[in-house]
C-alpha positions in Angstrom: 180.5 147.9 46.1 178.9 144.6 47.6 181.0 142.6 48.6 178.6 139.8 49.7 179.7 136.7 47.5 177.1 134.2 49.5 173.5 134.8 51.0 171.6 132.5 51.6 167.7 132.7 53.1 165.6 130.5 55.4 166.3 127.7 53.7 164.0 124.4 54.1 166.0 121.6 52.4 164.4 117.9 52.4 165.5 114.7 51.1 163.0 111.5 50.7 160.2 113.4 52.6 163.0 114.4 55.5 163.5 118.0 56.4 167.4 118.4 56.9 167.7 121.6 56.2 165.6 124.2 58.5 165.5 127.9 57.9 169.1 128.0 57.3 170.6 131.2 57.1 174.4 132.7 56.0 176.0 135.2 54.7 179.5 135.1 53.3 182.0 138.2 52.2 184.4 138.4 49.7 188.1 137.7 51.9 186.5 135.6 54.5 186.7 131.7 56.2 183.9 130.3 57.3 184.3 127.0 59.8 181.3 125.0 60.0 180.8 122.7 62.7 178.6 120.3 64.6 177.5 116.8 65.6 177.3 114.0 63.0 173.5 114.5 61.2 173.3 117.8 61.8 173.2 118.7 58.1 176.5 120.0 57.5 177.0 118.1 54.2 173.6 118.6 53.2 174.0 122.1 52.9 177.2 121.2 50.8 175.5 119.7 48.5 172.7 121.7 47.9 174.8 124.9 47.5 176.8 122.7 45.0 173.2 122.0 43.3 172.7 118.1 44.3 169.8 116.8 42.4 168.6 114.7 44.9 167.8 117.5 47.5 164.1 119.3 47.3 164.4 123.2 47.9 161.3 123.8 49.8 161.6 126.8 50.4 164.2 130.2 50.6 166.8 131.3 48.4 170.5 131.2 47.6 172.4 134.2 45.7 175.6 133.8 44.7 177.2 137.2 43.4 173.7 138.6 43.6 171.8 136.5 41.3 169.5 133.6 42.5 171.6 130.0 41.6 168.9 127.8 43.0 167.5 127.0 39.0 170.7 126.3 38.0 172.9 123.2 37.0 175.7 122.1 39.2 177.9 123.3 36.1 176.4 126.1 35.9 177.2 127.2 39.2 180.9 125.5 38.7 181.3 127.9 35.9 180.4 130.8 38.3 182.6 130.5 40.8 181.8 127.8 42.9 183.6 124.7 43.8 183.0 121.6 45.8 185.5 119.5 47.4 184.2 116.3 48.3 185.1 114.3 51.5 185.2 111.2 49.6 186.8 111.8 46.2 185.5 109.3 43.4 187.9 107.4 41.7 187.4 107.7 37.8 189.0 104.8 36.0 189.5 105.2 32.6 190.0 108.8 32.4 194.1 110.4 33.7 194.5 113.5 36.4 195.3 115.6 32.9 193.1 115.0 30.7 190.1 115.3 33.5 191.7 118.5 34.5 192.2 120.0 31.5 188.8 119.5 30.2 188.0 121.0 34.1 189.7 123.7 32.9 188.5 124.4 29.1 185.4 123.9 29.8 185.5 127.0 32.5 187.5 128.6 29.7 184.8 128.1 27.4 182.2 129.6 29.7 184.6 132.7 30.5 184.5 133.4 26.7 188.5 133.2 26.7 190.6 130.4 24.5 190.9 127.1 25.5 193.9 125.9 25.3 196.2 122.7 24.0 197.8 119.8 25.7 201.3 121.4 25.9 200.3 124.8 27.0 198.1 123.1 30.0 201.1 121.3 31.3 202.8 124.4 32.0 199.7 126.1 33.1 199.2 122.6 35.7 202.8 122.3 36.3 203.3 125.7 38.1 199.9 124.7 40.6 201.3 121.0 41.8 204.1 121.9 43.8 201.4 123.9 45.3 199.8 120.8 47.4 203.4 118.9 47.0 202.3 116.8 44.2 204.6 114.9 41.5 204.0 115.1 38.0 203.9 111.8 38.0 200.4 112.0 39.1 199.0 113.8 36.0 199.3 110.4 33.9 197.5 108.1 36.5 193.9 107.9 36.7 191.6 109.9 38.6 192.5 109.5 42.1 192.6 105.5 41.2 195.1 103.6 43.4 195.9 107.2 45.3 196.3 107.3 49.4 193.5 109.3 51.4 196.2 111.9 51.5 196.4 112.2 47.9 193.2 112.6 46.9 192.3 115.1 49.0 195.6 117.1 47.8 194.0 116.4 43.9 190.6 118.3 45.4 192.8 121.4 46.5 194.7 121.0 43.0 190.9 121.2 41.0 190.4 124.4 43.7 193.4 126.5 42.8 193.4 125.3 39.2 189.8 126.7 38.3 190.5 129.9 40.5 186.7 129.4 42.5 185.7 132.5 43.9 183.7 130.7 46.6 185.1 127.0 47.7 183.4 124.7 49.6 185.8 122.0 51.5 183.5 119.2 52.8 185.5 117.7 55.7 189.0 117.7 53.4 191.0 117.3 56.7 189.5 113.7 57.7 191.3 110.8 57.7 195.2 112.9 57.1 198.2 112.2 59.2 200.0 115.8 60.3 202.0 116.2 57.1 199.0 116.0 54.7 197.4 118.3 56.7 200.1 121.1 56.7 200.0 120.1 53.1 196.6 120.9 52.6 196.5 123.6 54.5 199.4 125.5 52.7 197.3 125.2 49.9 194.3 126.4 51.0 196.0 129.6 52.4 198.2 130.3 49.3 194.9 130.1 47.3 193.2 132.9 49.8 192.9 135.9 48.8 190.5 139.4 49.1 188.3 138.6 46.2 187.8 135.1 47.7 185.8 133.2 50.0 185.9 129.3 51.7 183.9 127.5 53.7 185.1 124.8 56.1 183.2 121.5 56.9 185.2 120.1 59.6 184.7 118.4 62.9 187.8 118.9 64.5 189.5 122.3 65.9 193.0 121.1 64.6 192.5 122.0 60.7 191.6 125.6 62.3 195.2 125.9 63.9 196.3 126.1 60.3 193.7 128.0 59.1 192.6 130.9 60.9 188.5 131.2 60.3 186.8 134.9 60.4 183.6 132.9 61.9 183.3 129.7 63.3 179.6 128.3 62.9 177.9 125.7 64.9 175.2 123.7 62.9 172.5 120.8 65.0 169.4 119.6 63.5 169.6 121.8 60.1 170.0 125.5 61.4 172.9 127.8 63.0 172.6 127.8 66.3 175.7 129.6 67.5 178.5 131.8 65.8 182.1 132.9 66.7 185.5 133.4 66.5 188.4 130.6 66.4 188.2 130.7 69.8 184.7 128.9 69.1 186.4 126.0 67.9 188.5 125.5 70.3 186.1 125.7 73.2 184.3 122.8 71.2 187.1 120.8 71.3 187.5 120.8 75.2 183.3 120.6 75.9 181.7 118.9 72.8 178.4 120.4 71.8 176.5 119.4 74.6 177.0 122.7 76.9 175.4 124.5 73.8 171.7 122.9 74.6 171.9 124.0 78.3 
């Protein structure tokens, strides 16, 4: 049995005319944590975005398979529906529309695509109620408006709520530890391991070493000017942390 969920293929990724993206390669398993890292601009986001199906990016050329079949035709839903789940560094606030009702429609509409029942306002209130205390989150928060008025902290604990919530097989956390004190990030991190298993995979955008102490990565990755250039163990991280990326170019 394959258990490849993620493989992606010399991938040329532009934006405005701009290569970002250059021949990048990767391979994820079912069961594993991958830690990307590297220098501001070296695409790291990029390659969050396009995996998550950005319609601003231009796929020149290569390929990405998710679960063995070829996503890169495919809507952003589409590939939410599948398994795949972006958590953005900098949540949007959505005024106008409460943490329930945005997640319950989240959640019906992945029912929906599953073929399985959607179901009502009461029944998702004990389905949501059972995930909050999860990332330590009151249900007080269910009646306020998406991430409106919420601390950095906060919002980034409503991104690992929408994670465990739709069950991704393949999550992609775009820098979810910047800009959190110690507590939020042993929050977070709880989470994030809880929601772990074998039949899932993460990826995790990060610039600092400290997220991984929580964490443990299979592979750390190094990304500079659109490609991979080096790949290792935690103990990758935290050599990074006491050079910086500069020893790589020599």
């Amino acid at each position: 049995m394959n258990s490849t969920l993620l493989e992606i293929k010399n991938l040329q990724v532009t934006i405005n005319e701009i290569e970002i993206l250059k021949r990048f390669n990767l391979s994820v398993k079912k069961g594993e944590i991958h830690a990307i890292m590297g220098p501001n601009g070296s695409g790291k986001s990029t390659f969050s975005k396009v995996l998550a199906g950005h319609p601003s990016y231009r796929i020149k050329e290569g390929e990405i398979f998710f679960k063995g079949c070829n996503i890169l035709n495919l809507d952003p839903e589409e590939r939410s529906h599948l398994g795949i789940f972006l958590a953005f560094q900098y949540p949007i606030e959505i005024p106008g529309a409460s943490n329930e009702e945005f997640l319950r429609l989240a959640y019906n509409s992945k029912q929906k695509f599953c073929n399985k029942p959607e179901v009502d306002p009461l029944e998702f209130l004990e389905i949501i109620n059972q995930k909050l205390s999860l990332v330590n989150m009151s249900p007080k928060f269910l009646s306020r408006n998406v991430n409106e008025g919420f601390s950095g902290g906060e919002k980034k604990r409503n991104e690992i709520l929408q994670m465990i919530l739709l069950d991704s097989e393949l999550s992609i956390l775009d820098e979810t530890d910047s800009g959190l004190d110690i507590d939020a990030l042993k929050i977070i991190s709880t989470g994030i391991n809880h929601f772990m298993d074998t039949n899932k995979a993460i990826i995790l955008i990060t610039h600092y070493q400290r997220l991984l102490d929580y964490v443990n990565p299979t592979y750390v990755h190094v990304m500079q000017d659109g490609r991979i250039i080096k790949t290792g163990t935690s103990a990758l991280a935290k050599e990074l942390e006491d050079k910086g990326y500069e020893w790589l170019n020599d």
